[in-house]
C-alpha positions, -999 to +999 in steps of 0.1 A: -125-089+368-155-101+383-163-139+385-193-133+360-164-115+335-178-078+338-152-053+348-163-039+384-165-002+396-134+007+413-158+006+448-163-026+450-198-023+445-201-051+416-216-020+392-205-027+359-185+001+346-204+020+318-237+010+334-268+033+344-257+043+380-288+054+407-281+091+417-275+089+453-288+118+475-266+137+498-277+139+530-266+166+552-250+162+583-272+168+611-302+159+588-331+138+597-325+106+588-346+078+589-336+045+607-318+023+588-315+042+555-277+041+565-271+081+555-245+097+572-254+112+609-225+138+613-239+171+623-234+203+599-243+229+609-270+256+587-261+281+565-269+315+571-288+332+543-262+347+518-253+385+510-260+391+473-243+421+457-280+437+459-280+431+494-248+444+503-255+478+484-286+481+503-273+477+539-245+498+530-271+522+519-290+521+554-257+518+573-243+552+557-279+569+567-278+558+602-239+570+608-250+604+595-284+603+614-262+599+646-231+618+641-242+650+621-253+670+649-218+667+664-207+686+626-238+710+619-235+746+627-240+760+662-265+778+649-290+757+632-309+750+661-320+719+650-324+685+671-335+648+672-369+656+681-376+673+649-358+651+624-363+618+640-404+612+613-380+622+587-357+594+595-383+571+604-399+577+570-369+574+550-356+543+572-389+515+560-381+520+530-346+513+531-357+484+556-379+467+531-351+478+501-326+453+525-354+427+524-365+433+488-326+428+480-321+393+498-353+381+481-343+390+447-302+377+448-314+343+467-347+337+464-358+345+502-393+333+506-422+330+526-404+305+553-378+328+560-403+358+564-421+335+585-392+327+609-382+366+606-420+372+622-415+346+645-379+358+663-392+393+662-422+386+679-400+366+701-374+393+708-403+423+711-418+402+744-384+394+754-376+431+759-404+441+784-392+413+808-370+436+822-385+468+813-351+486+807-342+484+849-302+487+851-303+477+816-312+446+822-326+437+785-328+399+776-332+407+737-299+412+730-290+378+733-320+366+711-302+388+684-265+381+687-278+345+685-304+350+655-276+372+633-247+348+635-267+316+623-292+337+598-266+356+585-258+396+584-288+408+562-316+390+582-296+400+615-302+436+606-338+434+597-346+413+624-328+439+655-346+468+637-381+447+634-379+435+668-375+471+681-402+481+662-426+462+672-414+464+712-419+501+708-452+494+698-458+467+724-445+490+750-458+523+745-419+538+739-427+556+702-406+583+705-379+603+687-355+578+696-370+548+681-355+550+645-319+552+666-328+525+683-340+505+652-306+512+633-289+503+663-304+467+670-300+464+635-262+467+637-261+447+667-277+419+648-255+425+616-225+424+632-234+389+646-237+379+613-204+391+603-185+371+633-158+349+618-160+310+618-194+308+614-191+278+590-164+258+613-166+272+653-190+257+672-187+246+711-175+265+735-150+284+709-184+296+699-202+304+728-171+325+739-170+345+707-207+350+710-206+363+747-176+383+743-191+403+711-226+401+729-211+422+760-189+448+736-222+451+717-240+457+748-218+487+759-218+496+720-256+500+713-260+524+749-228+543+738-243+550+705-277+553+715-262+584+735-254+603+705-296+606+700-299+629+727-268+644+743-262+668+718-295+684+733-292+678+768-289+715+785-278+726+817-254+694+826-215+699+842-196+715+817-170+691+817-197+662+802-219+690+780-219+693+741-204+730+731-221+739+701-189+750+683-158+738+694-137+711+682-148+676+673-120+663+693-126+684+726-166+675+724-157+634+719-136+635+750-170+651+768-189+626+753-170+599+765-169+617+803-212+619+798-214+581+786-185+572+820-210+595+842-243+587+828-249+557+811-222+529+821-246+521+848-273+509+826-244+495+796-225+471+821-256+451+834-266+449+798-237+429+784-230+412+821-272+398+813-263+389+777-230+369+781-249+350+809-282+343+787-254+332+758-235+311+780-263+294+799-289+294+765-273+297+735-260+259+731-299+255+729-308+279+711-283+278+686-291+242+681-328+252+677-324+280+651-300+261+631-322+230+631-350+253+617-327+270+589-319+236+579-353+221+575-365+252+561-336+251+532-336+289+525-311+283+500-317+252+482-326+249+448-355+231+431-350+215+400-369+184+379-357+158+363-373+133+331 
C-alpha cells in the first residue's frame, strides 16, 4: 500500500494499478538519443531488409537463369556452334526484367520505398567509381569489398540488385559493354547475395565479424573470376590441349581442364583480388559497417506507420 492508500504498480513507480498508463516508446539501441531523455544508449545493430516469399521466388528465378546461362555450353551439342557472343543481348534482355521482378518483389512483401531505392542508387554509384580505381590491373578491384559489406547489413535481395546495378553502371562508366557484361552482372549479384546470407548477422559484430567478412570476401574473390571463366573458355581456340574445352567429351574430363585453364590463366588476376578485399574489409569495414548500418537505421526500411485517436 502506498501512504496515500492506492495500491502501487509492482515498479515502484507510484502508478496506481488500473490507471491510464503513458505508452512509452522503445528506443533502439544505437539510436539517437537526445541528452537527458534517459533512453537506453546500447548499440543494435540495423536490420537488413527481409526476404518475402515473393522475393525469394524471384531470385531463385534469376539464380536458375544465370547457372544455365554459364554452364550450358559445357552440356550443348558439339555441334551447335553456338557461343557467348551471340546469346549474351538475349540474356541481357531477359536479365532487367528479372532484375526489376527481384526489386518489384521486395517492394511488394515489405514495403521497400523510395529511401531504400535511394541508398541502392547511392552504393551503386559508389561501387561503379570504385571499380575504375584500379582498372582491372592484377585484379586489383576495390568494389568487391563495397559489396560484401553492403549485402551482409542490407540483406540478400538488395545485395544482389546492388552487385548487378553497380556493374552496370561501371560498364557504362568504363566503356566495357560487352558480351560478358550480363555474366558479370549475375555474378556481382551473387557476390553481394551471398553476403547477405552470411550467418550471425543479427548477433556477430567485432572482429568475429570482420573475419567472417574477409574470409568470404577472398573465397568470393577467387569465386567470381573462376565463374566469370566459364563466359569465354568454352570458346577460346588454339590453347594447350591439356587446358582446352573438347567439344564432346565428358563433363568430368573438361572440369578437370577447366580447373588446369583457371590454375594457368586466371589465378594471377583472382589472388590479388581477394588479397585487396580482405585488406579493404579489415582496414574499412569497422567504418563502413558502422556507416551503412547507421543509415539503415535512420532510414527504418521496415518500420511500420500506424495512427492512433
Amino acid at each position: 500500500m502506498s501512504p496515500g492508500g492506492e495500491d502501487t504498480a509492482p515498479n515502484g513507480t507510484g502508478t496506481p494499478k488500473g490507471a491510464d498508463v503513458p505508452e512509452v516508446a522503445y528506443v533502439p539501441k544505437g539510436a539517437d538519443v537526445p541528452k537527458g531523455a534517459g533512453a537506453p544508449k546500447e548499440e543494435i545493430s540495423a536490420r537488413a531488409i527481409r526476404l518475402g516469399p515473393r522475393s525469394v521466388a524471384a531470385l531463385a528465378l534469376v539464380s536458375a537463369v544465370g547457372v544455365a546461362a554459364f554452364g550450358w555450353p559445357l552440356l550443348a551439342d558439339s555441334a551447335s556452334g553456338l557461343a557467348h557472343s551471340a546469346d549474351a543481348p538475349w540474356l541481357f534482355a531477359a536479365l532487367l526484367p528479372l532484375l526489376l521482378a527481384v526489386v518489384m518483389a521486395t517492394i511488394a512483401d515489405t514495403g521497400l520505398g523510395s529511401k531504400a531505392v535511394a541508398m541502392l542508387g547511392v552504393l551503386a554509384a559508389a561501387g561503379a567509381a570504385l571499380r575504375p580505381l584500379g582498372a582491372g590491373t592484377a585484379g586489383i578491384e576495390p568494389m568487391f569489398f563495397l559489396m560484401v559489406l553492403s549485402g551482409r547489413v542490407l540483406g540478400p535481395g538488395f545485395g544482389f540488385v546492388l552487385g548487378a546495378v553497380s556493374m552496370f553502371a561501371s560498364a557504362l562508366l568504363t566503356g566495357g559493354v560487352g558480351p560478358w557484361m550480363p555474366f558479370q552482372m549475375l555474378s556481382m549479384g551473387w557476390v553481394g547475395m551471398g553476403a547477405g546470407l552470411l550467418p550471425g548477422a543479427e548477433r556477430l559484430r567485432g572482429r568475429g565479424e570482420l573475419a567472417l567478412l574477409a574470409g568470404y570476401g577472398a573465397v568470393a574473390s577467387v569465386l567470381y573470376g573462376t565463374v566469370m571463366n566459364l563466359q569465354g573458355w568454352p570458346y577460346l581456340a588454339g590453347m594447350a590441349s591439356g587446358v582446352s574445352f573438347v567439344p564432346g567429351d565428358p563433363l568430368p574430363h573438361n572440369l578437370a581442364r577447366f580447373v588446369a585453364y583457371c590454375l594457368a590463366t586466371s589465378l594471377g588476376w583472382d589472388l590479388p583480388r581477394a588479397v585487396v578485399t580482405v585488406v579493404l574489409t579489415l582496414t574499412l569495414g569497422r567504418t563502413v559497417l558502422r556507416a551503412l548500418r547507421r543509415a539503415t537505421r535512420r532510414a527504418a526500411f521496415d518500420a511500420r506507420v500506424s495512427f492512433k485517436a
